[in-house]
C-alpha positions as CSV (number, residue, x, y, z in Angstrom):
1,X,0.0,0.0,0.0
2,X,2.6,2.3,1.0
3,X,4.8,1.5,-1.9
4,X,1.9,2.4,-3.8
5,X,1.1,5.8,-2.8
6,X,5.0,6.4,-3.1
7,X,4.3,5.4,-6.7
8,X,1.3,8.3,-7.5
9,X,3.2,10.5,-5.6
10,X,6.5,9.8,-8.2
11,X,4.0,10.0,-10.7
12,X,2.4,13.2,-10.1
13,X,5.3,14.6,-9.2
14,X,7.2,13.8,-12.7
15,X,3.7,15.1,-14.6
16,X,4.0,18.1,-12.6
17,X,7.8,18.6,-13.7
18,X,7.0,17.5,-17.4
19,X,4.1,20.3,-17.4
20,X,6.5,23.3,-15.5
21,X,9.1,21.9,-18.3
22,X,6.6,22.1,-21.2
23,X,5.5,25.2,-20.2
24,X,9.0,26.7,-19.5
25,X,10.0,25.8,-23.2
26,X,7.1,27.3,-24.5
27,X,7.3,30.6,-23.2
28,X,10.9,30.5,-23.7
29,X,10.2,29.7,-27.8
30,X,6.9,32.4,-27.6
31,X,9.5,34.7,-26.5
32,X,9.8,37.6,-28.5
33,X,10.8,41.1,-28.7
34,X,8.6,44.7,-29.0
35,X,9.5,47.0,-31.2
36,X,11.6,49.4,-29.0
37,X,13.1,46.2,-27.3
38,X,14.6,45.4,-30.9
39,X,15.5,48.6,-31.6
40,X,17.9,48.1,-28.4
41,X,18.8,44.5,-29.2
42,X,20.1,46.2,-32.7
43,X,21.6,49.0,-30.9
44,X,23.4,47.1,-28.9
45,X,24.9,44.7,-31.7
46,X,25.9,47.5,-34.1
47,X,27.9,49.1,-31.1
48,X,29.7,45.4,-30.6
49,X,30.3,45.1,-34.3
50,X,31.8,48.7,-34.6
51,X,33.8,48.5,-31.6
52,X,35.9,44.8,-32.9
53,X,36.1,47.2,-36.4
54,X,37.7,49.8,-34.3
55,X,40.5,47.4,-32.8
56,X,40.6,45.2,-36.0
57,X,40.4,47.6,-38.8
58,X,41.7,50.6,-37.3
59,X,39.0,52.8,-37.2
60,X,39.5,54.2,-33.2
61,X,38.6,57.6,-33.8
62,X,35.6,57.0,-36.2
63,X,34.4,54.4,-33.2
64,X,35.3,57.3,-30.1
65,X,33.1,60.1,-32.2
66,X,30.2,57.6,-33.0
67,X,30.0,57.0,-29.6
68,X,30.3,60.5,-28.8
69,X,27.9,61.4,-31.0
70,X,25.0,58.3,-30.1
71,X,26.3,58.5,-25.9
72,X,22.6,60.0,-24.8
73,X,20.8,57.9,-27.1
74,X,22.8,54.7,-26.3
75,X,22.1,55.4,-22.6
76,X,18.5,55.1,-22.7
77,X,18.5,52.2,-25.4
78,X,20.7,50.2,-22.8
79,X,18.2,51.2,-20.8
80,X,15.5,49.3,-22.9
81,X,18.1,46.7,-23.5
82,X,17.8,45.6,-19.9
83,X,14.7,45.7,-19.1
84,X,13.9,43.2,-22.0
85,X,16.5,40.8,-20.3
86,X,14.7,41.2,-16.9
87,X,11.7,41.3,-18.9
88,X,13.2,37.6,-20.5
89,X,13.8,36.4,-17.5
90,X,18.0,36.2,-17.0
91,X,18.6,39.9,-15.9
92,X,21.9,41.3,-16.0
93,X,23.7,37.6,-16.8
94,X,21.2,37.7,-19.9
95,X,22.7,41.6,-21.0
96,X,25.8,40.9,-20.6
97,X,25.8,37.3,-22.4
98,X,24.0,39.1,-25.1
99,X,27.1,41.7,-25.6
100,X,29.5,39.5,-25.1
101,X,28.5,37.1,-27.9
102,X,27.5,39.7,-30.2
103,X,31.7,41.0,-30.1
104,X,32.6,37.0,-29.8
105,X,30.7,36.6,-33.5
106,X,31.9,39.8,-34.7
107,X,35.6,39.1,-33.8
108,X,35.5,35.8,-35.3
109,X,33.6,37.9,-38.8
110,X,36.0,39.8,-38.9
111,X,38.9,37.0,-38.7
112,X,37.0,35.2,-41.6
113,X,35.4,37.7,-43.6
114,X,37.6,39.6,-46.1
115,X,34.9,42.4,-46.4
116,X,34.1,43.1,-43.1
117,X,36.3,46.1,-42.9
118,X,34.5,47.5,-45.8
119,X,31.3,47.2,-44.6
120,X,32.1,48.5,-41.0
121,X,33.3,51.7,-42.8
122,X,30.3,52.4,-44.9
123,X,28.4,51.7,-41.0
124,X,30.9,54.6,-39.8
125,X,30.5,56.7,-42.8
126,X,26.2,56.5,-42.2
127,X,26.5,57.0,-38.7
128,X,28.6,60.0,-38.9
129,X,27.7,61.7,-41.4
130,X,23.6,61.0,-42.0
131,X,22.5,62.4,-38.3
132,X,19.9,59.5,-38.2
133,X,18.7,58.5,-34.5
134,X,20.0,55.4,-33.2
135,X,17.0,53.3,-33.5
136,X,16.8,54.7,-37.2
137,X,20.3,54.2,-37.5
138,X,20.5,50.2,-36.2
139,X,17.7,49.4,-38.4
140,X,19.5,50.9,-41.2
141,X,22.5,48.9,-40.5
142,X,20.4,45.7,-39.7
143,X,22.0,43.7,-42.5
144,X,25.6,44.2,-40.2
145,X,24.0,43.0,-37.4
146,X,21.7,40.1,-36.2
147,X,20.4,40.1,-33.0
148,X,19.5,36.1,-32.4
149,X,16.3,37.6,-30.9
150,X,13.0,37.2,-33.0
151,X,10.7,40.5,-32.8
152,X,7.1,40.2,-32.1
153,X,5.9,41.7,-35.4
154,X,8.5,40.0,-37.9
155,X,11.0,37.3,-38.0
156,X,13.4,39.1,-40.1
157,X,15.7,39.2,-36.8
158,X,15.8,36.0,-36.1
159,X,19.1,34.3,-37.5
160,X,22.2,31.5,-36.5
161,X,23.3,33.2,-33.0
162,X,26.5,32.0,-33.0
163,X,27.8,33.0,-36.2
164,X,25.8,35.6,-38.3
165,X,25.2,35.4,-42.3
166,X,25.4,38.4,-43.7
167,X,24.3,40.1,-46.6
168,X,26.2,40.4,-49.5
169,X,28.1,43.9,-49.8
170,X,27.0,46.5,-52.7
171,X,30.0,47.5,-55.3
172,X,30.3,51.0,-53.7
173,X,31.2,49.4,-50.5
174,X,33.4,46.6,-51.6
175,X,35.4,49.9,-53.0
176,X,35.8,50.8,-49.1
177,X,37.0,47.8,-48.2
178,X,40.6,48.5,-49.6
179,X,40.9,51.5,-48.2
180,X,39.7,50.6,-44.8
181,X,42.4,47.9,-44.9
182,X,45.1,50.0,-45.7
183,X,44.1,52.8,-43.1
184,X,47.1,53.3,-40.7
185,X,46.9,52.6,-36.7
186,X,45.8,55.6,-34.6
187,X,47.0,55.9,-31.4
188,X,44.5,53.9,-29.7
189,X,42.8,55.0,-26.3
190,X,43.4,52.0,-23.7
191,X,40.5,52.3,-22.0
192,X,38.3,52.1,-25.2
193,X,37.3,48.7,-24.9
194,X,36.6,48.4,-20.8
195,X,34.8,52.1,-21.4
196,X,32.7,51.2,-24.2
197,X,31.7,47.4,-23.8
198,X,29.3,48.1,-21.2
């Protein structure tokens, strides 16, 4: 008798588990991000990917004005960038995951990727030069940057996390891509990368 009421009790318990697990996945997979939350997600990933072109192409004082220039903006997008992690459910381990990949596959772009230069200048050359706001601006750039994240009106977002595909370059950029190769080092500022990675 006993061993049978330790049985329904295994039992229930394990449907209960199943069910919390089921239901766990499913809001995980109906996950999704608002408008403004995307805009953030983006944001955040075009910062990442200009930041490894600033190291890796030499572009440290095109990087130190677009931040300059996008500082107020970025503050309040990082703002929305966080509360869609808490929002998500991992908090600040979910933000900062989310940064860190986004440099980890841009590094690794850039190590692979013969015209990733190119296309990081023509991002620089938009961003300073065109005055758009940031959210206009990342969506502009979307094609340099995939978030991993699927937004709650569109999929277009959604993509491989760990290593991006991106679109193929247009002839006027491909032109860039020389010259942003052959660009000579800056003196580079050594706090760029702690300062700016947050």
């Amino acid at each position: 008798m006993k061993k049978d009421m330790k049985s329904r009790v295994a039992l229930k318990t394990g449907a209960a588990a199943l069910a919390l697990s089921f239901f766990a996945s499913n809001a995980a997979v109906a996950m999704c991000a608002q408008p403004q939350e995307m805009a953030a997600l983006r944001a955040a990933a075009l910062r990442q990917e200009l930041m490894v072109a600033a190291l890796t192409c030499h572009e440290t004082d095109d990087f130190n004005r677009f931040v300059t220039m996008y500082r107020t903006q970025y503050q309040e997008s990082d703002q929305d960038l966080q509360r869609f992690f808490n929002r998500e459910g991992s908090g600040d381990a979910g933000y900062n995951a989310y940064k860190t990949k986004e440099a980890n596959n841009s590094s690794l772009e850039s190590m692979h990727d013969p015209e990733f230069c190119g296309r990081s200048l023509a991002a620089f050359d938009v961003a300073l030069h065109r005055g758009l706001p940031l959210a206009e601006l990342a969506t502009a750039e979307a094609s340099i940057v995939h978030t991993g994240f699927e937004g709650c009106s569109r999929s277009a977002d959604a993509s491989s996390y760990m290593l991006p595909t991106r679109v193929a370059v247009r002839a006027d950029q491909t032109a860039k891509a020389t010259s942003a190769v052959a660009y000579t080092q800056t003196n580079q500022n050594p706090y760029l990368v702690p300062a700016y990675y947050r």
